[in-house]
N, C-alpha and C positions, 0 to 999 in steps of 0.2 A: 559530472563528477568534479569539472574545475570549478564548475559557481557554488557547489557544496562546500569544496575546500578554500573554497577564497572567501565563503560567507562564513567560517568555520575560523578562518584567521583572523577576519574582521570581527571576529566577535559578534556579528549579524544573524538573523534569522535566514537557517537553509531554507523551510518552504517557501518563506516570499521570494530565497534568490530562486528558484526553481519556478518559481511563477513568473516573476520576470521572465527567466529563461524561456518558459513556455511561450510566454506573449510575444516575445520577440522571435520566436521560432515559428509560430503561423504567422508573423507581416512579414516573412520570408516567400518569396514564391518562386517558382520555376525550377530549375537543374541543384540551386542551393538549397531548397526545402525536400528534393525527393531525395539528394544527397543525406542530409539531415537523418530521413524515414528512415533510410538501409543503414545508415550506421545505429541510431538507437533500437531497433532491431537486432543486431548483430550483439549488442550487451546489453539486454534487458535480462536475461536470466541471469546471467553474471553478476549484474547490479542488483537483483534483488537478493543474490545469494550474499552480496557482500553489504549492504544494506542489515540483513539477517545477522551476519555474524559478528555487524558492530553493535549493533542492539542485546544481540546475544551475549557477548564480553561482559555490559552493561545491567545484563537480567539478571537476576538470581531465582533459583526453583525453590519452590516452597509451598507446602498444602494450602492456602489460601489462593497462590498465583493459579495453580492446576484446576480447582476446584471452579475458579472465575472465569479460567482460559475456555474450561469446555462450556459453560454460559455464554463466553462470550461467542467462541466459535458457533455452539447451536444458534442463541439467538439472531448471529450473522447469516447463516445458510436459511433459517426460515425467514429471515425478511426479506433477502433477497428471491427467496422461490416464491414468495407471496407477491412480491412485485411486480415479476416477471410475469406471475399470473393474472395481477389485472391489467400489467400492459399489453396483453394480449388480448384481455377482453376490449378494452378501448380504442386499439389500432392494430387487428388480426392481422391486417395485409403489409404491415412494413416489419413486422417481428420476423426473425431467423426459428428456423425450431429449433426445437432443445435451448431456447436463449435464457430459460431458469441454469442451467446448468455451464452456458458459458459464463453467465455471472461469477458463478462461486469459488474462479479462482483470485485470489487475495493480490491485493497490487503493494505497493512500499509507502501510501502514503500515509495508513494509521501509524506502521512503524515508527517512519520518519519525523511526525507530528507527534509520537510518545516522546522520541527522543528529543526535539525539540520544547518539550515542552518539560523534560524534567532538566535539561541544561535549564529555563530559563527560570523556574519555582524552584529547584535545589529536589534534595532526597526526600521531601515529601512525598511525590509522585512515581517514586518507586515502582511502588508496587503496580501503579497503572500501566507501568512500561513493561515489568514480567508479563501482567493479563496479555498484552496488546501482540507482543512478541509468542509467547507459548501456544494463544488463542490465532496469531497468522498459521502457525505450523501446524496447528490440528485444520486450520480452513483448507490450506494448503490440500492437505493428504487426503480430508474431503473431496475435497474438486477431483484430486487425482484418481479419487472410486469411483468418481458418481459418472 
């Protein structure tokens, strides 16, 4: 959350500093990296809820975003349950079962990259940020049935 808001101040791209961050978090090893594990852990639902709610500020509802959102959420659950299916034909023995349906729960970084990306083209991309945001919380509630 501090290299979001310090790339957010810089006026910077959050995913690169997130990537950064990434990088620099696996040539981390021993007591500082497992350190690391239990606290992103500890706010990984919290960060996507608050990920959620700033994208959400930023969304607007509206019959084209709903209509896109559930395309995009379908088309997202069937590719990933097609995936999972031929990764399982190609390498049966290292797959988890049920690993279609661990897939399908939605992570922050389409959000992230909506919003990232309509700060950086302007109100153009609008609407791609409702799709992205509406279409996480219908994947979301998926994962949560299935």
């Amino acid at each position: 959350m501090v290299v979001g808001g310090a790339a957010d101040y810089l006026s910077l791209s959050a995913l690169l500093g997130g990537f950064v961050a990434g990088a620099a978090w696996h040539g981390l090893d021993g007591p500082a990296r497992d350190a690391l594990r239990e606290d992103v852990r500890y706010v990984r639902q919290p960060f996507l809820a608050m990920v959620l709610v700033l994208a959400g500020a930023n969304a607007h509802v509206s019959a084209p975003a709903i209509a896109l959102a559930g395309v995009y959420a379908f088309a997202r659950a069937a590719g990933k349950l097609t995936g999972a299916m031929m990764a399982v034909r190609v390498a049966p023995r290292g797959m988890p079962a049920g690993v279609g349906r661990l897939l399908l729960s939605p992570g922050v970084f389409g959000v992230a990259f909506a919003l990232n990306a309509l700060r950086a083209a302007g109100p153009g991309l609008a609407l791609a940020l409702d799709v992205v945001v509406l279409g996480t919380i219908v994947a979301d509630a998926l994962a949560g049935i299935a």
